[in-house]
LUMGUVEX-160531 format. One line per field, with one value per residue: residue number from 1; residue in three letters; x, y negated, z of N, C-alpha, C in turn. Coordinates in steps of 0.05 Angstrom, whole numbers. Example, Ala and Ser with C-alpha at 12.3 -4.5 7.8 and 13.67 -1.06 7.14 Angstrom:
LUMGUVEX-160531
i: 1|2
aa: ALA|SER
n.px: 264|257
n.py: 114|45
n.pz: 156|142
ca.px: 246|273
ca.py: 90|21
ca.pz: 156|143
c.px: 264|258
c.py: 66|-1
c.pz: 156|157
end
This chain:
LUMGUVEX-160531
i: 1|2|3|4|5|6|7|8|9|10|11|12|13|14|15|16|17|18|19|20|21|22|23|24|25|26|27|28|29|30|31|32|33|34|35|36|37|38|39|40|41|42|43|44|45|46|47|48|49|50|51|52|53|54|55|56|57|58|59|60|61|62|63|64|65|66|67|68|69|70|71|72|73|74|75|76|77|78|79|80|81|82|83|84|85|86|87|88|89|90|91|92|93|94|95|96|97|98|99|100|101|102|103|104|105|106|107|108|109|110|111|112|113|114|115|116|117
aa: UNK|UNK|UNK|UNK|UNK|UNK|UNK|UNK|UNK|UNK|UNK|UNK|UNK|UNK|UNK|UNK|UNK|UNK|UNK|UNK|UNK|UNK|UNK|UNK|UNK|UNK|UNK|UNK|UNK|UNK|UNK|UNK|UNK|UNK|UNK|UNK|UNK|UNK|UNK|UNK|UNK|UNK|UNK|UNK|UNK|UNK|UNK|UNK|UNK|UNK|UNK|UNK|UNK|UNK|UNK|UNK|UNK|UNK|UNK|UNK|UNK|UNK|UNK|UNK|UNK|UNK|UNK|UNK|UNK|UNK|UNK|UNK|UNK|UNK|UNK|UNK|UNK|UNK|UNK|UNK|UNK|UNK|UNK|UNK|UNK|UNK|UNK|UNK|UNK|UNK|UNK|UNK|UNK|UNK|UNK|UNK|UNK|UNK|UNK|UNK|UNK|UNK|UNK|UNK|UNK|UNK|UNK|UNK|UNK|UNK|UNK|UNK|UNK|UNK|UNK|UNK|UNK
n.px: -869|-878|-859|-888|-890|-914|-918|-891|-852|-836|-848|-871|-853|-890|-927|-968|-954|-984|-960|-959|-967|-957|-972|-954|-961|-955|-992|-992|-985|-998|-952|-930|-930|-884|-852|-786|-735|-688|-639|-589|-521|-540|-563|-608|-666|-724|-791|-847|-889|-936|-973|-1010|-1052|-1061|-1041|-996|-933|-888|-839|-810|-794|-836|-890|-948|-953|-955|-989|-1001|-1030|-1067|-1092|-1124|-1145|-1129|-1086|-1049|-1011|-1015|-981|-988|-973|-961|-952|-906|-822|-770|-727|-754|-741|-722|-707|-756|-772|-821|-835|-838|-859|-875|-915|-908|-894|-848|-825|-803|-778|-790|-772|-783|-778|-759|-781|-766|-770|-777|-773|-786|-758
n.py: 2880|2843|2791|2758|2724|2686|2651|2606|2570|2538|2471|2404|2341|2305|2344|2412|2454|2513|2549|2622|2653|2719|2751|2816|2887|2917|2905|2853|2775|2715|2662|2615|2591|2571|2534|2529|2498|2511|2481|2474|2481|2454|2441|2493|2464|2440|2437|2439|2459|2498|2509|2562|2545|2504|2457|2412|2388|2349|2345|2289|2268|2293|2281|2260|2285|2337|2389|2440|2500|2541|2614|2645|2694|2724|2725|2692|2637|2581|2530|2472|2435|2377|2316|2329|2321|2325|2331|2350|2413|2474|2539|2556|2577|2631|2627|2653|2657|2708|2747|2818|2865|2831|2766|2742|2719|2718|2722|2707|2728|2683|2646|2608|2541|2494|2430|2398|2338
n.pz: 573|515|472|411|354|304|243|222|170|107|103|72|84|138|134|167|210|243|292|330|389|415|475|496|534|587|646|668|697|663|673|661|600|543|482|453|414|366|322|275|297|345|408|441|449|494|475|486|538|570|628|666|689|647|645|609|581|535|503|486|435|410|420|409|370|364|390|449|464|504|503|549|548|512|513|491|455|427|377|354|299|274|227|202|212|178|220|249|238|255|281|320|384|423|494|556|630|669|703|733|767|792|776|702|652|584|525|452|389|358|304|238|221|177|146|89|49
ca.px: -883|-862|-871|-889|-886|-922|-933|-866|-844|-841|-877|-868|-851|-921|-945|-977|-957|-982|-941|-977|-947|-974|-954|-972|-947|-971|-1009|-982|-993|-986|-950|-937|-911|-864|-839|-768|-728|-654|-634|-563|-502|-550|-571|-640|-679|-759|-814|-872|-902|-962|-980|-1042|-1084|-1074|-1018|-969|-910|-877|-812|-809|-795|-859|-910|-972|-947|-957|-1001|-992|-1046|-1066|-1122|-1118|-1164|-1114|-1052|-1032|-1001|-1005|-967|-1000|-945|-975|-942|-878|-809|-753|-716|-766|-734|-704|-718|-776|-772|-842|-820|-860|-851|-900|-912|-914|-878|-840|-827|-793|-763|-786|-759|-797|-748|-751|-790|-755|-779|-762|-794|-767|-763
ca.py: 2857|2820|2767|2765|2692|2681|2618|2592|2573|2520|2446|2381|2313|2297|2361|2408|2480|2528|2574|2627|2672|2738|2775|2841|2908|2932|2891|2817|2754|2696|2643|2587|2599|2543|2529|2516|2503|2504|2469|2489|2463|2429|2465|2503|2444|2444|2426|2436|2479|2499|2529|2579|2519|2487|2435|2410|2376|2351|2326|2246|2273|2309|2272|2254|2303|2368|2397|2465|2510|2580|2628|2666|2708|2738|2718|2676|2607|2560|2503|2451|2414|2349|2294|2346|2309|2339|2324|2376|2433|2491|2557|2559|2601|2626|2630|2660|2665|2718|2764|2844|2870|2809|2736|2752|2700|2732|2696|2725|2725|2661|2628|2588|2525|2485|2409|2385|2307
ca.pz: 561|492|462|390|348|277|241|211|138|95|90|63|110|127|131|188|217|266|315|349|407|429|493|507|543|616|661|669|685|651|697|641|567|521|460|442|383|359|303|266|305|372|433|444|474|500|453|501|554|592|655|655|693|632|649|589|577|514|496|472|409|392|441|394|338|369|406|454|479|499|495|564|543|480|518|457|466|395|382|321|291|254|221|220|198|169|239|262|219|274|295|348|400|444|525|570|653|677|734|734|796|792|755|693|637|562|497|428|367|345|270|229|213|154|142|76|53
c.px: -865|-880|-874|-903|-896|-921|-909|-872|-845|-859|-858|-873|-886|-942|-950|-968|-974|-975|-963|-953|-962|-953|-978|-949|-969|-980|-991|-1001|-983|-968|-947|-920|-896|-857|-809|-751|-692|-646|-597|-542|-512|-559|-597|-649|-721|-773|-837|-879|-921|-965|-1003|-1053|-1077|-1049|-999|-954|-898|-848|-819|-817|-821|-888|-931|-972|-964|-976|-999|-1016|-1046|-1098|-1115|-1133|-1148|-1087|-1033|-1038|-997|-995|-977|-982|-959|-950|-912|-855|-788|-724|-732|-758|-714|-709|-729|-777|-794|-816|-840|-855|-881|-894|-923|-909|-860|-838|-814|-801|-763|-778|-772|-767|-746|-774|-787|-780|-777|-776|-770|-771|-771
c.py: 2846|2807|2765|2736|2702|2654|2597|2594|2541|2503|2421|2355|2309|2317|2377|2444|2493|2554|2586|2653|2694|2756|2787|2862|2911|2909|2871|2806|2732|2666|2609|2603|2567|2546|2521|2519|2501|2497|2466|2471|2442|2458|2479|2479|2456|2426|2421|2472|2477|2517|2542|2562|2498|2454|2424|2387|2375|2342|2299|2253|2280|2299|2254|2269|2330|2371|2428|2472|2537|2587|2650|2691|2736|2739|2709|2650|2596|2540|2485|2434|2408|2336|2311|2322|2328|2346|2355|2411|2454|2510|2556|2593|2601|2633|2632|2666|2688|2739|2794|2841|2848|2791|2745|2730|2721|2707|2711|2718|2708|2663|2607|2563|2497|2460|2394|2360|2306
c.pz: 539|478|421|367|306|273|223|181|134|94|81|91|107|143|166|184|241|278|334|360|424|457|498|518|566|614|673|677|676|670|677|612|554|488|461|422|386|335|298|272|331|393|433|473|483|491|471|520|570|604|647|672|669|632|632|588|557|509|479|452|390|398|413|366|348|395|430|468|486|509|523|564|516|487|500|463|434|401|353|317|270|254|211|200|203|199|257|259|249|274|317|358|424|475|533|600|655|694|736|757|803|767|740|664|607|542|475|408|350|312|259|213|200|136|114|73|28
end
């Protein structure tokens, strides 16, 4: 199974991206997918995540900015980043738990994301 992250680049304070995250390979399932970002010189923190019933969670930071969903149907998890501020600017990284023969912790390769002022 991998994970596979579009959606990055350049915007203006203000402005609005969206992150999309595909997993595919054998026969999975999805158990919840995330977002998280790292920003140059801070830790990799958590942006948001949802369970496959649908359940999410945001960090303070992003809570009425961003949105996170998924398409279980495509096994693609988006993330809508409104309002974005330059504070927002990191590499995002999709996360995904999911269940072949066992639970199993994927990371995709990160999309930089770059909110100027």
């Amino acid at each position: 199974v991998q994970l596979v992250e579009s959606g990055g680049g350049l915007v203006q304070a203000g402005g609005s991206l969206r992150l999309s995250c595909a997993a595919s390979g054998s026969t999975f399932s999805i158990l919840s997918m995330g977002w998280y970002r790292q920003a140059p010189g801070k830790q990799r923190e958590l942006v948001a995540v949802i369970t496959n019933g649908g359940i999410t969670d945001y960090a303070d930071s992003v809570k009425g900015r961003f949105t996170i969903s998924i398409d279980n149907g495509k096994n693609t998890m988006y993330l809508q980043m409104n309002s974005l501020k330059p504070d927002d600017t990191a590499v995002y990284y999709c996360n995904a738990r999911v269940y072949s023969s066992m639970v199993t912790t994927l990371w995709g390769q990160g999309t930089q994301v770059t909110v100027s002022s």
